[in-house]
C-alpha positions as a Markdown table, in Angstrom:
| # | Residue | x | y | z |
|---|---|---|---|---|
| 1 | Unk | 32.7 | -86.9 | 53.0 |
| 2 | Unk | 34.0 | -87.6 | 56.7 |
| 3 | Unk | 31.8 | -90.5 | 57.9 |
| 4 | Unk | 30.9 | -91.9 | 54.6 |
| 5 | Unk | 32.0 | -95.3 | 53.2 |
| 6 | Unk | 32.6 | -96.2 | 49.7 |
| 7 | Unk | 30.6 | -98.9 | 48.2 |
| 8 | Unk | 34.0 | -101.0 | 48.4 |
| 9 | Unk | 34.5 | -100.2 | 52.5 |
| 10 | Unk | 31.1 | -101.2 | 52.6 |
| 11 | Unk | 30.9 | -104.4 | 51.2 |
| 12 | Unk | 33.8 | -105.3 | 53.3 |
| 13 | Unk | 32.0 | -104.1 | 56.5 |
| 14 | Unk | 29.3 | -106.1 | 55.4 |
| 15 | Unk | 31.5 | -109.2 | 55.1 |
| 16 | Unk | 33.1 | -108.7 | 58.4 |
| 17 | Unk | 29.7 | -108.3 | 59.5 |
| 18 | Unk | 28.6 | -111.6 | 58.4 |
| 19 | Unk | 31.8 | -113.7 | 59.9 |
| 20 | Unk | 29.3 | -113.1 | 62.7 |
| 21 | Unk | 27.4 | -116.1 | 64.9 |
| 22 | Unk | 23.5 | -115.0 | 63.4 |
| 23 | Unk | 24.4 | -116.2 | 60.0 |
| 24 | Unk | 24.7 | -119.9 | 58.6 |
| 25 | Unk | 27.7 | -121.8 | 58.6 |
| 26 | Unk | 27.6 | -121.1 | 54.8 |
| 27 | Unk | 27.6 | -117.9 | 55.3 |
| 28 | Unk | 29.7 | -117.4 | 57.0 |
| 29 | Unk | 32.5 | -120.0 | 54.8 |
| 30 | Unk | 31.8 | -117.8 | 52.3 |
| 31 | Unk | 32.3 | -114.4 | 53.8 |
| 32 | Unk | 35.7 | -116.1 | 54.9 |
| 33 | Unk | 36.8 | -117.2 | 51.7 |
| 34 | Unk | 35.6 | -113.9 | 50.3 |
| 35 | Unk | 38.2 | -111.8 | 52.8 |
| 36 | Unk | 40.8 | -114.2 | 51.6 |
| 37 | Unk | 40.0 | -112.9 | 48.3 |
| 38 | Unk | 40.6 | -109.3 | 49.1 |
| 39 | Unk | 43.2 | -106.9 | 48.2 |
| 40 | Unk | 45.1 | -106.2 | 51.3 |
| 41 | Unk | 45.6 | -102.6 | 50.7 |
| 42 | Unk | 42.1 | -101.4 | 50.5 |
| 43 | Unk | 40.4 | -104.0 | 52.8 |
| 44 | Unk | 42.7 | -103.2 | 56.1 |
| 45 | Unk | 42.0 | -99.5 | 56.2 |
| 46 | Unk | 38.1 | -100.2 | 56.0 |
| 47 | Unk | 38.5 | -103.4 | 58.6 |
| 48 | Unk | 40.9 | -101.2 | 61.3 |
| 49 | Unk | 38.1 | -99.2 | 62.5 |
| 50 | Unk | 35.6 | -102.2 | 63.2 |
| 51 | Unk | 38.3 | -102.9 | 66.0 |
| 52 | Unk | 36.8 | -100.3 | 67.8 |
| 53 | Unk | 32.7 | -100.8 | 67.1 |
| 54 | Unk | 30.6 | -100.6 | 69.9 |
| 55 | Unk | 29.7 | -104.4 | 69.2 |
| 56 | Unk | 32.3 | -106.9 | 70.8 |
| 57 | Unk | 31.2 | -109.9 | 67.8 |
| 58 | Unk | 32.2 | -107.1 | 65.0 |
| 59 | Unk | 35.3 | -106.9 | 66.9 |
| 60 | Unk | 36.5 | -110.3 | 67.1 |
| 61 | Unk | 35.1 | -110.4 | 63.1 |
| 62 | Unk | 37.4 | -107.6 | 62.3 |
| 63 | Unk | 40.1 | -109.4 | 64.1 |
| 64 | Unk | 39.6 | -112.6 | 62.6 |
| 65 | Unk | 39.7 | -110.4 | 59.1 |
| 66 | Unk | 43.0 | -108.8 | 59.7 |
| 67 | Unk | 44.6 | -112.3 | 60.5 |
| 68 | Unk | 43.6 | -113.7 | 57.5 |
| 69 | Unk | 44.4 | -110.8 | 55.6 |
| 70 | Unk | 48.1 | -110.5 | 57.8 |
| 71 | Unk | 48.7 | -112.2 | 60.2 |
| 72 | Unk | 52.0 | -110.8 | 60.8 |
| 73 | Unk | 50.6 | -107.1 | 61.4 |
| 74 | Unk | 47.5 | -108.2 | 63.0 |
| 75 | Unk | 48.6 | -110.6 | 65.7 |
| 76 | Unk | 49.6 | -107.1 | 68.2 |
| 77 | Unk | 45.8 | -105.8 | 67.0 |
| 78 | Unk | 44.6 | -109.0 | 68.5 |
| 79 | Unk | 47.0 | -108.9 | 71.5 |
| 80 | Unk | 45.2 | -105.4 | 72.6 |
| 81 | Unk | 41.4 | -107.6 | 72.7 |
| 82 | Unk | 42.8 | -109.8 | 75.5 |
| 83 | Unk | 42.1 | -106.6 | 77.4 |
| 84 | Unk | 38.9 | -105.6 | 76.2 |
| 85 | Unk | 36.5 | -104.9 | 78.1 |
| 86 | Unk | 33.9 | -107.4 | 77.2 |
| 87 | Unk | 34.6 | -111.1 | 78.0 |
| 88 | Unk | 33.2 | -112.6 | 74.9 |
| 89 | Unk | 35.9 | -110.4 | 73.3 |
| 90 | Unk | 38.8 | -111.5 | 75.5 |
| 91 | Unk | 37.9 | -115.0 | 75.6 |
| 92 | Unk | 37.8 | -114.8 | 71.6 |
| 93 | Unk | 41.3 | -113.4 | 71.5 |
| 94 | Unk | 42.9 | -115.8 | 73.2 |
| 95 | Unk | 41.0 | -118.6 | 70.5 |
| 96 | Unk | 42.3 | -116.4 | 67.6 |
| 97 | Unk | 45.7 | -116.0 | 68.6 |
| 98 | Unk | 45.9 | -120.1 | 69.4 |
| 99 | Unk | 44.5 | -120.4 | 65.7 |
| 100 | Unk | 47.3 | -118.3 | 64.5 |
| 101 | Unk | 50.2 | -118.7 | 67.1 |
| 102 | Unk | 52.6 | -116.6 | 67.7 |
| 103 | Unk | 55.0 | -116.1 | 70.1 |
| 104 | Unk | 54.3 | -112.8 | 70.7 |
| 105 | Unk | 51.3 | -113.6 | 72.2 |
| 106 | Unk | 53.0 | -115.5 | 75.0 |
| 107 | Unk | 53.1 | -113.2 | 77.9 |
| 108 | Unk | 50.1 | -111.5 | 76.9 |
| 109 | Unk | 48.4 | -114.9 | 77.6 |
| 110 | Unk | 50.1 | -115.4 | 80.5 |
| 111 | Unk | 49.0 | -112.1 | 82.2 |
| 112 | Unk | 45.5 | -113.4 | 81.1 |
| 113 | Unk | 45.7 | -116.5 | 82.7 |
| 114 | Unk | 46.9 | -114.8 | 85.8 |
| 115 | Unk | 45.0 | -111.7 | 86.4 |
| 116 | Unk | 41.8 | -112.3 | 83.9 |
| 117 | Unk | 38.8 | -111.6 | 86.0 |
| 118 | Unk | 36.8 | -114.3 | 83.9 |
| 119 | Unk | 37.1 | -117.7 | 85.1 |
| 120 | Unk | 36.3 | -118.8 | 81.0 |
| 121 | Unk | 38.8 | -116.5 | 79.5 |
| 122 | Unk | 41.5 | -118.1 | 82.1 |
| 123 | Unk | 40.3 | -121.1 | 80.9 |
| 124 | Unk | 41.2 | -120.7 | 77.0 |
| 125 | Unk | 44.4 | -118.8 | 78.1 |
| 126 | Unk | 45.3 | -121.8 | 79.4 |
| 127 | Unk | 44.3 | -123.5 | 76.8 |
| 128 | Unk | 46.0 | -121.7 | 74.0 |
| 129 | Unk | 49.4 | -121.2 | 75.9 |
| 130 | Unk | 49.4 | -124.9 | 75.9 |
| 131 | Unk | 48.8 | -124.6 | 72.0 |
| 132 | Unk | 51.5 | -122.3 | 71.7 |
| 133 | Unk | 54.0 | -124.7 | 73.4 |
| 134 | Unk | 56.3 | -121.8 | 74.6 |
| 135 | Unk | 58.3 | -123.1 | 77.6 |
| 136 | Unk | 58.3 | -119.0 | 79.1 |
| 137 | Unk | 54.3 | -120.2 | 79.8 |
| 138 | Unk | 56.0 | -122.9 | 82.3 |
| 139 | Unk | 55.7 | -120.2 | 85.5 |
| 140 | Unk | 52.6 | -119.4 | 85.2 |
| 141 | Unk | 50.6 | -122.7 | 84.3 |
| 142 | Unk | 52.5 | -124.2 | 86.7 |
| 143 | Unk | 51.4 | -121.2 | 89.2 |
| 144 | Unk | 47.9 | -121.8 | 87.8 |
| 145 | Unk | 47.9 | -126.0 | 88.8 |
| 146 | Unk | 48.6 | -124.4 | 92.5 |
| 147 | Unk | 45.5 | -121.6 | 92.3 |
| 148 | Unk | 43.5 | -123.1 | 89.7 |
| 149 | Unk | 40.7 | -124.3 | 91.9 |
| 150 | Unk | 37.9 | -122.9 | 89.4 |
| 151 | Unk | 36.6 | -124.9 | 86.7 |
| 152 | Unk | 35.2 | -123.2 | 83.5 |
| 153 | Unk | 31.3 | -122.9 | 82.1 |
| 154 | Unk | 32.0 | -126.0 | 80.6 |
| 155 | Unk | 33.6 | -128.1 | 83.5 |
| 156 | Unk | 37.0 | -127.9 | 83.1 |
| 157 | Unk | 39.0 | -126.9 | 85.9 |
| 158 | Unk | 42.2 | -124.4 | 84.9 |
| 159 | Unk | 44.5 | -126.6 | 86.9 |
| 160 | Unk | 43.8 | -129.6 | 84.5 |
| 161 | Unk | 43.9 | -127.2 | 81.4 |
| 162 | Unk | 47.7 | -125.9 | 83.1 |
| 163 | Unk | 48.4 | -129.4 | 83.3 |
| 164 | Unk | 47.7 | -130.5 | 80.0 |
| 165 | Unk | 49.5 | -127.1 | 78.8 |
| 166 | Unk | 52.8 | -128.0 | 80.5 |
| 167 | Unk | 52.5 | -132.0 | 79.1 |
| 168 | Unk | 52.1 | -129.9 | 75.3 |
| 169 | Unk | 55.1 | -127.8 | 76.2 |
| 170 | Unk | 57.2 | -131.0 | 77.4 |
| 171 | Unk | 56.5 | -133.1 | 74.4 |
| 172 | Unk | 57.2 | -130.3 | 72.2 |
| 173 | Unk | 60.7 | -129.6 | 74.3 |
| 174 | Unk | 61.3 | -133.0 | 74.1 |
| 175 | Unk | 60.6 | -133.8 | 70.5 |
């Protein structure tokens, strides 16, 4: 019985599945609220291996999953796809772990904004450390305002989204 899935693994693979961008907004709202519904102990185990699929989107569904599911236990799963090796992936990490902030996630997203070879995943790195308003982000958005020449697919250049980080961080110091 290696391989095989029960019928209750695969109905969660099939809602992790449909968190996906092909189905309806409705769809996917209710695969969501669904998940929520789930009983932590089974659905984990049958959402841990979607982490690794060959298919970046069931990835970032599986880690979207686990964060609703636990957040606390999920955020380092999450952490690891800021080094995937597909872009969409990383770029969708760094979105999740703004969603669900944690501090942990801090110098993760800082060696991201440095070293990322994507100028878009840089970008939301940016972005999210911002988000996160944790003042160890300072060094390197500041770092990023000096270097940040490129500008995203969208337009943005990362040394406006540093900037805008460090004004999050000093309003939040300062509140």
């Amino acid at each position: 019985m290696g391989n095989q899935k029960t019928s209750g693994e695969a109905s969660i693979v099939d809602l992790v599945t449909r968190l996906g961008g092909g189905d309806t907004l409705d769809v996917r709202e209710g695969a969501l609220g669904i998940i929520r519904t789930l009983d932590r102990q089974g659905a984990i185990p049958a959402i841990l291996p979607l982490l690794q699929d060959t298919s970046g989107e069931v990835r970032v569904n599986a880690a979207e999953a686990l964060l609703i599911l636990d957040r606390n236990s999920a955020i380092e799963r999450v952490i690891k796809l800021l080094f995937d090796p597909v872009d969409f992936v990383r770029w969708n990490a760094c979105n999740l772990l703004g969603w669900h902030g944690d501090e942990r996630a801090v110098d993760p997203l800082c060696r991201v904004l440095r070293s990322d070879p994507e100028t878009d995943v840089r970008a939301k790195a940016a972005e999210v450390l911002g988000v996160l308003g944790d003042s160890r982000a300072i060094s390197t958005l500041t770092e990023a305002i000096s270097h940040g020449e490129s500008t995203d697919s969208q337009g943005f250049a990362i040394r406006d989204l540093a900037a805008n980080s460090l004004r999050l961080i000093a309003k939040r110091g300062s509140a």
